[in-house]
VOPAGU-2260 file (C-alpha; in pm, 1 decimal, decimal comma):
REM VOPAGU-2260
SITE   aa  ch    i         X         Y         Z
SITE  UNK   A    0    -214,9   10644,7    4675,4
SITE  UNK   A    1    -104,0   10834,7    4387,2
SITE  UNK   A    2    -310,0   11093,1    4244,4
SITE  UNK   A    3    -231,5   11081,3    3865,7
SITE  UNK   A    4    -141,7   10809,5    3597,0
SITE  UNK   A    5     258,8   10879,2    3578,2
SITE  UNK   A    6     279,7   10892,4    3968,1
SITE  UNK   A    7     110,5   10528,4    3966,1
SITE  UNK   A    8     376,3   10442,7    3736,0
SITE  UNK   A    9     672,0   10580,2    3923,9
SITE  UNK   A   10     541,5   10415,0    4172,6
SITE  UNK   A   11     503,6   10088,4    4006,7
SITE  UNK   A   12     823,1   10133,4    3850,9
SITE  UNK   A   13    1035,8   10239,9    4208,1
SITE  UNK   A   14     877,2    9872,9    4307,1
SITE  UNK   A   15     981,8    9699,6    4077,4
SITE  UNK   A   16    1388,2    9849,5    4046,1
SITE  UNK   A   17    1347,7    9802,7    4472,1
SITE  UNK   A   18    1294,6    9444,1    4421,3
SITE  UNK   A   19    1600,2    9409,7    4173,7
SITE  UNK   A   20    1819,5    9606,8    4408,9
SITE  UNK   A   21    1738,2    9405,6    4717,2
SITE  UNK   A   22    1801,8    9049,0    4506,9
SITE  UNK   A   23    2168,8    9183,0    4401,5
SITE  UNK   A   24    2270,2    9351,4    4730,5
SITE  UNK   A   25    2141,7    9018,1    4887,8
SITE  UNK   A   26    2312,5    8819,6    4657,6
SITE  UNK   A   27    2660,4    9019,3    4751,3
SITE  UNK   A   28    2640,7    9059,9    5056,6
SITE  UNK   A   29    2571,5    8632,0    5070,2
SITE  UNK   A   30    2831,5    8556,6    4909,4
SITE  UNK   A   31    3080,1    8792,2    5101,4
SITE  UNK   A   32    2920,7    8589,7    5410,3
SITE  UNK   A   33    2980,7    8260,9    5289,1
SITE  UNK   A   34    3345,1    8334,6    5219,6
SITE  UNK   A   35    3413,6    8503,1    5499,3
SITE  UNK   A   36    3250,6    8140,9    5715,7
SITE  UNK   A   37    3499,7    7985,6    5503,8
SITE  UNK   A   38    3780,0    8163,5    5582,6
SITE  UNK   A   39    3704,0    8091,8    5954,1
SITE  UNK   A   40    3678,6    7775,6    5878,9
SITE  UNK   A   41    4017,4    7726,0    5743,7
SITE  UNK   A   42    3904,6    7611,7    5412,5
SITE  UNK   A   43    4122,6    7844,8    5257,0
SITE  UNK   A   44    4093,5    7742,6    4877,0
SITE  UNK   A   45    3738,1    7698,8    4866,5
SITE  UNK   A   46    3751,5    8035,7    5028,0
SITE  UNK   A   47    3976,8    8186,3    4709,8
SITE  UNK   A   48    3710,1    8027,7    4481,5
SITE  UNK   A   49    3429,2    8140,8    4631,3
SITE  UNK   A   50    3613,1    8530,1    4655,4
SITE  UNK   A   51    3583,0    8531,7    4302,1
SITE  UNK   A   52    3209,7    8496,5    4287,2
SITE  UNK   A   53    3216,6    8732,0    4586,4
SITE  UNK   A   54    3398,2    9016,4    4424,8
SITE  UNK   A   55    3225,6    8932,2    4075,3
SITE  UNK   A   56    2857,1    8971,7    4251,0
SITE  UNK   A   57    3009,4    9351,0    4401,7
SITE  UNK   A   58    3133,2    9464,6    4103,8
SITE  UNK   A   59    2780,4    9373,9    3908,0
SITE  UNK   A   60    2623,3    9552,3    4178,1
SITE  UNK   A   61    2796,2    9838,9    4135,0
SITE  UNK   A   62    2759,3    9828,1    3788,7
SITE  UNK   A   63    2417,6    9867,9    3831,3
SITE  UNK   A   64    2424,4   10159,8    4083,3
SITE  UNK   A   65    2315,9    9926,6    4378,5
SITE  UNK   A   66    2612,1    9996,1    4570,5
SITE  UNK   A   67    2835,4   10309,7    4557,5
SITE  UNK   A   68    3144,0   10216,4    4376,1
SITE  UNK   A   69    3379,9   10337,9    4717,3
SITE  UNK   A   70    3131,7   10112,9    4861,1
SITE  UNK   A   71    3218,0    9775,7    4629,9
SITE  UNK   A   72    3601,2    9874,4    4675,0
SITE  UNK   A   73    3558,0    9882,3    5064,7
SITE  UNK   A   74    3403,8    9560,9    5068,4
SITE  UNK   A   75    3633,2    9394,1    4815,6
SITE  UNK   A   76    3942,1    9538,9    4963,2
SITE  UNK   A   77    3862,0    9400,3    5347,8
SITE  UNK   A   78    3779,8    9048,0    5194,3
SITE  UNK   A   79    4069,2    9053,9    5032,0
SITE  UNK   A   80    4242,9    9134,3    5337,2
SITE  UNK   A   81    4078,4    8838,2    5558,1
SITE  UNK   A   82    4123,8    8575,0    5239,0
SITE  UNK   A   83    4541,5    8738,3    5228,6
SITE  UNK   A   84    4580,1    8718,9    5612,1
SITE  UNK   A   85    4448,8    8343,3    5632,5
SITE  UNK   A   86    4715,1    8220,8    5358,7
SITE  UNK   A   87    5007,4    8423,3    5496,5
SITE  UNK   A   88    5078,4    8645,8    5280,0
SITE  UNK   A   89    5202,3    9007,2    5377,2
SITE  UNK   A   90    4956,6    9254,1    5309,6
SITE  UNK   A   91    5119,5    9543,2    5068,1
């Protein structure tokens, strides 16, 4: 328990910006999941759309300090790789 007023605050506070963290890393790392089922699925242009979304939810994450911003590249960089390899194309 904390001792003193602005402790009980912090502590209130570190709640409540743990909470928002947790909704956009789980919102990422969902979406990364459902394209990736896609991809495996052969559904290849569903899987471009929903990349988009994907990379869009990483970058607001970052944005927001909830991932590192090496981090958000990693992760866009190998989806981009699985979406590229499952359409062909010659990775560069």
């Amino acid at each position: 328990m904390p001792n003193t007023n602005s402790a009980a605050r912090a502590m209130r506070l570190s709640e409540k910006e743990r909470n928002q963290n947790k909704a956009a890393k789980s919102y990422a790392r969902s979406m990364v999941r459902r394209t990736e089922s896609l991809i495996k699925a052969g559904k290849v242009e569903e899987a471009g759309k929903k990349a988009e979304l994907a990379i869009s939810a990483i970058d607001k994450a970052a944005k927001k300090g909830v991932f590192h911003r090496n981090t958000a590249a990693r992760s866009k960089s190998r989806l981009m790789r699985k979406l590229n390899q499952a359409t062909g194309k010659a990775a560069s």
